[in-house]
C-alpha positions in Angstrom: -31.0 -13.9 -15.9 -33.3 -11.6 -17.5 -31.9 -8.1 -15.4 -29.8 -5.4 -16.7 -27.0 -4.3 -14.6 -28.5 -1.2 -14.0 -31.6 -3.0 -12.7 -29.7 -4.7 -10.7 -27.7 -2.0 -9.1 -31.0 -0.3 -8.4 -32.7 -3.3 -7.0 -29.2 -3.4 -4.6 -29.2 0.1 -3.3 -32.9 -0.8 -2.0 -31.1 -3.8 -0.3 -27.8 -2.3 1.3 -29.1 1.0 2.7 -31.2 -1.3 5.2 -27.9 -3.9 5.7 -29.7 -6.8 4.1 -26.5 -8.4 3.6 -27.5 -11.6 2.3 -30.1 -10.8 0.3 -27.7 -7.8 -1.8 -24.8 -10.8 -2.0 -27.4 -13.0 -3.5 -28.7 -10.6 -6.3 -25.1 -9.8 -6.9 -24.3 -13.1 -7.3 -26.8 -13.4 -10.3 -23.7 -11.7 -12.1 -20.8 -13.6 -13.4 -17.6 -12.4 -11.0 -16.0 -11.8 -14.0 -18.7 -9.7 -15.7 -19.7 -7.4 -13.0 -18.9 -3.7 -12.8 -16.7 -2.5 -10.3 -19.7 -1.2 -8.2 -21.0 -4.4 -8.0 -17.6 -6.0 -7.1 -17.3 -3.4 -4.3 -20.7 -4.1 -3.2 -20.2 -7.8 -2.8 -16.9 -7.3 -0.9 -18.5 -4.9 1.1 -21.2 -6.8 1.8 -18.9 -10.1 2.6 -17.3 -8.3 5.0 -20.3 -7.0 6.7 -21.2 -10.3 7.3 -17.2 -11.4 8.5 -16.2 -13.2 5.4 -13.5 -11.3 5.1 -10.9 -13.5 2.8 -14.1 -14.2 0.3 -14.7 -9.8 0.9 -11.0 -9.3 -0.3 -11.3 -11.5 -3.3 -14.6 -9.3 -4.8 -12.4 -5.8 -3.4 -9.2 -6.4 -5.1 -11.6 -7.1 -8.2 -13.1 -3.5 -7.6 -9.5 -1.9 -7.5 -8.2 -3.8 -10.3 -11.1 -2.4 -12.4 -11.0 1.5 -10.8 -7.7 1.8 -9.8 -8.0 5.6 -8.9 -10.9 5.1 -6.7 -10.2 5.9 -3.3 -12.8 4.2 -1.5 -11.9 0.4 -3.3 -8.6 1.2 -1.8 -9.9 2.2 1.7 -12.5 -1.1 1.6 -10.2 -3.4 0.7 -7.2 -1.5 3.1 -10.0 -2.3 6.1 -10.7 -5.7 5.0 -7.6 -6.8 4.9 -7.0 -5.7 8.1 -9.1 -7.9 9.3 -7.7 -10.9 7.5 -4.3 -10.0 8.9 -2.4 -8.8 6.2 -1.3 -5.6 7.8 1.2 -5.1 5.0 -0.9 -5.1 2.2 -3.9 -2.9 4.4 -1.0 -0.6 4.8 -0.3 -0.8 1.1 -3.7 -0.4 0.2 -4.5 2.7 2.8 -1.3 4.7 2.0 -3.2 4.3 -2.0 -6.6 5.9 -0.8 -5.0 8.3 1.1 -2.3 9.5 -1.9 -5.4 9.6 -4.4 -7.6 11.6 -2.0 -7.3 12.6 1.6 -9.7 10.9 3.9 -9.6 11.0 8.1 -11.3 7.8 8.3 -8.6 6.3 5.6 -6.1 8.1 8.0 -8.1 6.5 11.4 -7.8 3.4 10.0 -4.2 3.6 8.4 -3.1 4.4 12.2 -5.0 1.8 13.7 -2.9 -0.6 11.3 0.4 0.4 12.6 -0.9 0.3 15.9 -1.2 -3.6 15.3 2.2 -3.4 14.3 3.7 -1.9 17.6 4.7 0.7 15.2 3.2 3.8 17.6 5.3 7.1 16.4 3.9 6.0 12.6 0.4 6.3 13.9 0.8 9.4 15.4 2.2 10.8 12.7 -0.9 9.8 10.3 -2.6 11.3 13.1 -0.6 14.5 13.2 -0.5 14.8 8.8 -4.2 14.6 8.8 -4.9 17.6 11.8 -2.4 19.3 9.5 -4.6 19.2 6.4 -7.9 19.7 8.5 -6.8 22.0 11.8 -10.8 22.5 11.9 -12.0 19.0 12.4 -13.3 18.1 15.7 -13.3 14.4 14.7 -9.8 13.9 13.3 -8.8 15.6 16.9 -10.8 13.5 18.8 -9.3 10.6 17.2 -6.1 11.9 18.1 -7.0 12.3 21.6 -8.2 8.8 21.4 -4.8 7.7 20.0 -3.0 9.4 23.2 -5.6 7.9 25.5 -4.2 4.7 24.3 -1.2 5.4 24.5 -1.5 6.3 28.4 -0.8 10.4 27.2 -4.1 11.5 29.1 -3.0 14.8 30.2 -1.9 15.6 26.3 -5.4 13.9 25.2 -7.6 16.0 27.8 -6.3 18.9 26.0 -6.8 17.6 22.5 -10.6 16.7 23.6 -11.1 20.6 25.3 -9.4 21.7 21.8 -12.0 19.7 20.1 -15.2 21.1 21.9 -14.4 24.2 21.1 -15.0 23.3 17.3 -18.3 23.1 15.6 -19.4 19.2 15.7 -20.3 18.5 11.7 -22.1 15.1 10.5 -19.6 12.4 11.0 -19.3 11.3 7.4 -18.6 15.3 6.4 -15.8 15.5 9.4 -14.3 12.4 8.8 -13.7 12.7 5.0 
């Protein structure tokens, strides 16, 4: 292979903006697992899991948080994707990390959608309830809340949380969830 990393993660960036899964898992793939950057393991797992290959997602994630441990996002990937493989003990693990190296309401979102899975419903609130805590202002952390309640068959409590919410300036989602 004649491409320098850097070539490579350029050529990539043209391939995941538009979701052309296969083609960015390909390119990557040119690259030795054990030579690529963590970028480029992230990528592939992220790609993976796009795609629902979530166990081979995992393997190329935990290779992304082995090599940038104090990355946030590796730890929220691979917290999701392991989610979806099952292991709700080491999403948990791996959510709690993101979330104690930088505070994120979609880390939170889906750190409370893990202990939902686990029946364990006051622990989800209470992710719910930290991150509203930190960010009183963000319409979508509260709407997530509401959601939460909704699910939980609190509608009257979740009505209010939604007319709470409107009254709040709606942001980009990305900006309000992080």
């Amino acid at each position: 292979m004649g491409s320098t990393e850097d070539e490579i993660e350029d050529e990539l960036e043209k391939l995941m903006r538009p979701e052309h899964w296969e083609s960015a898992i390909a390119l990557i793939e040119q690259v030795a697992a054990e030579r690529r950057s963590a970028r480029l393991n992230w990528s592939h797992g992220w790609a993976l899991f796009k795609l629902d290959r979530f166990f081979a997602a995992a393997q190329s994630l935990r290779r992304a948080v082995l090599q940038e441990v104090t990355n946030p996002v590796n730890h929220w990937a691979l917290g999701v994707v392991l989610t979806e493989c099952g292991d709700l003990h080491g999403a948990e693990h791996h959510l709690w990390k993101a979330l104690s190296i930088k505070d994120s309401g979609l880390a939170r979102l889906n750190l409370a959608i893990v202990y939902m899975n686990q029946r364990r419903f006051a622990d989800a609130e209470r992710v719910h309830l930290d991150g509203i805590d930190l960010k009183p202002n963000s319409r979508k952390r509260l709407e997530a809340y509401a959601d939460f309640l909704d699910d939980r068959g609190r509608e009257t409590e979740a009505a209010a949380i939604r007319d709470q919410a409107k009254t709040l300036p709606a942001k980009s989602p990305r900006q309000d969830l992080l």
